[in-house]
C-alpha positions in Angstrom: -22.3 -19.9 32.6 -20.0 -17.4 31.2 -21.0 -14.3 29.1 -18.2 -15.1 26.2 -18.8 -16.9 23.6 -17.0 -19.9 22.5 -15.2 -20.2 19.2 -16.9 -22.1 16.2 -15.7 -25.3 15.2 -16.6 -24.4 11.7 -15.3 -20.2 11.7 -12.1 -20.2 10.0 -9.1 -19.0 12.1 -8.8 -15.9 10.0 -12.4 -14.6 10.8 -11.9 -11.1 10.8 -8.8 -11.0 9.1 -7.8 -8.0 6.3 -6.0 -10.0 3.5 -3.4 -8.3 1.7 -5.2 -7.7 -1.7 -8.0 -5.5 0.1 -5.4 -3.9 2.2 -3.6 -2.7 -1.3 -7.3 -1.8 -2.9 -7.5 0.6 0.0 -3.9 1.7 0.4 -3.4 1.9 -4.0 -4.4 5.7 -4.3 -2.2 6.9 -1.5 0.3 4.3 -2.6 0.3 6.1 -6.4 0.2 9.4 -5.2 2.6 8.8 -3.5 5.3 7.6 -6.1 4.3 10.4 -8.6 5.4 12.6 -5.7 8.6 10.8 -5.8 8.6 10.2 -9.3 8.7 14.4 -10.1 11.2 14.9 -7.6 13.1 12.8 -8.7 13.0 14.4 -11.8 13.6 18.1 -10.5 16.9 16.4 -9.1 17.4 14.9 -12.5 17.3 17.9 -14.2 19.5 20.2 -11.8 22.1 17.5 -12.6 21.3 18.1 -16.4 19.1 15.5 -17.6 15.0 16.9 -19.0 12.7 17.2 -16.3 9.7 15.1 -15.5 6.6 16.8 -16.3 3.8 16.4 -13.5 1.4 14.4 -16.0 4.3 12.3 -16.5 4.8 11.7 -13.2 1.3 10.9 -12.7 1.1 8.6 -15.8 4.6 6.7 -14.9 2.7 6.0 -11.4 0.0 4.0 -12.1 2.0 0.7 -13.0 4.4 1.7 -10.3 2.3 2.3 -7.9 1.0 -1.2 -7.8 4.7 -3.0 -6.0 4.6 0.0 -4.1 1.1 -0.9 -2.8 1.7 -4.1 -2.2 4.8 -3.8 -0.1 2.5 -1.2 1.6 -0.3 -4.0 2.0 2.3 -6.4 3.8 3.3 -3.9 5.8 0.0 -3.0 6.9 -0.8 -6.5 7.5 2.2 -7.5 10.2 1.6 -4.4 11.4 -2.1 -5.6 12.3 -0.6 -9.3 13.0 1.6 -7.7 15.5 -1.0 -5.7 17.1 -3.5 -8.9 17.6 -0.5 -11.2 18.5 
């Protein structure tokens, strides 16, 4: 007898397997931090061109709700990445 074991009939096939919601619930603080980053850059460039710059609590405030598509492209990413990697 062989030492591995044999798969379930009753394990799903995704035992194991990261869905892309938890992947975002990890990745949402670094996805958010990193679109205020981007956000008051953005509006540093904004305001050498002559438009009001964006304070940093602004930046931070306009991230939350944006951060959210950011994290879940970031979660999808993260996920065919790992696909890839077990393929």
């Amino acid at each position: 007898m062989s030492s591995t074991r044999s798969p379930s009939r009753k394990a799903p096939a995704t035992e194991g397997r990261w869905p892309v919601w938890k992947l975002a619930l990890l990745l949402y603080p670094f996805a958010a931090g990193t679109v205020a980053i981007n956000l008051f850059l953005a509006g540093l460039i904004a305001h050498a061109v002559g438009y009001s710059a964006l304070s940093p609590v602004a930046s931070i405030l306009w991230s939350v709700p944006l951060g959210i598509p950011a994290t879940w492209a970031a979660g999808r990413w993260v996920r065919s990445l790992m696909d890839e990697a077990d393929g």
